[in-house]
C-alpha positions in Angstrom: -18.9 -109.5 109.1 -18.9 -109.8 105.1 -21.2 -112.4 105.0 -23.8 -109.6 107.4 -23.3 -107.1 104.9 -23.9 -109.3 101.9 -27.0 -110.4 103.7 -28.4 -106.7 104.5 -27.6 -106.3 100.8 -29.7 -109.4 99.4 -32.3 -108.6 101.8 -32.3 -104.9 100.7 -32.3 -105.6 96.6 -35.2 -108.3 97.6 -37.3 -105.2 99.5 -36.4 -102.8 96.4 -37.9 -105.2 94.2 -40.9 -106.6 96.0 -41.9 -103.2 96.2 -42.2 -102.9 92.9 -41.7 -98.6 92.6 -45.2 -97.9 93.8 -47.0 -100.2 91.7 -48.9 -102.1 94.1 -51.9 -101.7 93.5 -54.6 -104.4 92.1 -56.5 -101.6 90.4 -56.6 -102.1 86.5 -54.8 -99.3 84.1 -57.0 -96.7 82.7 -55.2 -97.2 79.5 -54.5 -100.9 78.9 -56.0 -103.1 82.1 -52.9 -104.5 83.3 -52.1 -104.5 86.7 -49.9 -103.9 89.3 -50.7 -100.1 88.7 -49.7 -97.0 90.6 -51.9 -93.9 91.4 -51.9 -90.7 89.9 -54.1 -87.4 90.1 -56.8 -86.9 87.6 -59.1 -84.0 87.1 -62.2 -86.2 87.9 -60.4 -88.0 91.0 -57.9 -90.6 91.5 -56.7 -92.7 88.5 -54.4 -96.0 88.4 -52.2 -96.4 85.7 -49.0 -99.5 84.8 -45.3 -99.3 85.3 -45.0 -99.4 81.2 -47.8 -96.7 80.4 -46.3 -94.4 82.8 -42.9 -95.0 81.6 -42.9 -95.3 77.9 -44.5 -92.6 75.2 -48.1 -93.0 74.9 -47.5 -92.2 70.8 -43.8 -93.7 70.1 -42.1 -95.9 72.6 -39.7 -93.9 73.8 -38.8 -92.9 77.2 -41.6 -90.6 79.3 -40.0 -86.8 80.2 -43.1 -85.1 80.1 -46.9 -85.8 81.7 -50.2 -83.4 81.2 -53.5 -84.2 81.8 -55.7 -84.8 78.2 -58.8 -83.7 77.2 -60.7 -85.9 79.7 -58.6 -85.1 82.4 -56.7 -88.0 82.6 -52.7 -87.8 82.9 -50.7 -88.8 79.9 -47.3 -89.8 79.5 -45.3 -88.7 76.4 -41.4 -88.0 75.4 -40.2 -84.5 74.8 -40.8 -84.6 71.1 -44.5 -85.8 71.2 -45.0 -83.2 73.6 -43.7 -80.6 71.6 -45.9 -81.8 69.1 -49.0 -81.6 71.0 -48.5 -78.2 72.3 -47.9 -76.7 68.7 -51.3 -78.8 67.7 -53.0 -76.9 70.8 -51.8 -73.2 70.0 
């Protein structure tokens, strides 16, 4: 019975990370190319961007908590402080 459940465990981390979060797709990045990307809405349409331009700050590094869509429409992922920024640079 333990070795069952250590299996369904394996086999479940294995599915977890063939699967890759949604980034399955062989469409290149908006931003940088790379692929596997993911799909997000755009203003224009559909747009496909990578695990690590959706996940770090387009402007410092850091880790993504916010996403707007820029001036052409495309989303863009930032921190809180960059957004911040950009809103005060918008008023």
């Amino acid at each position: 019975m333990r070795k069952r459940v250590i299996g369904l465990l394996v086999m479940a981390a294995v599915a977890l990370f063939a699967c890759g979060g949604g980034y399955n797709s062989d469409t290149p990045c908006i931003y940088c190319d790379k692929t596997p990307t993911k799909r997000f809405e755009a203003s224009s349409g559909d747009c496909y961007v990578c695990e690590s331009c959706s996940t770090k700050c387009m402007f410092c590094d850091k880790k993504v908590t916010k996403q707007y869509l820029n001036a052409l429409g495309y989303p863009t992922f930032v921190c809180g402080e960059c957004y911040e920024e950009i809103q005060e640079l918008n008023e």
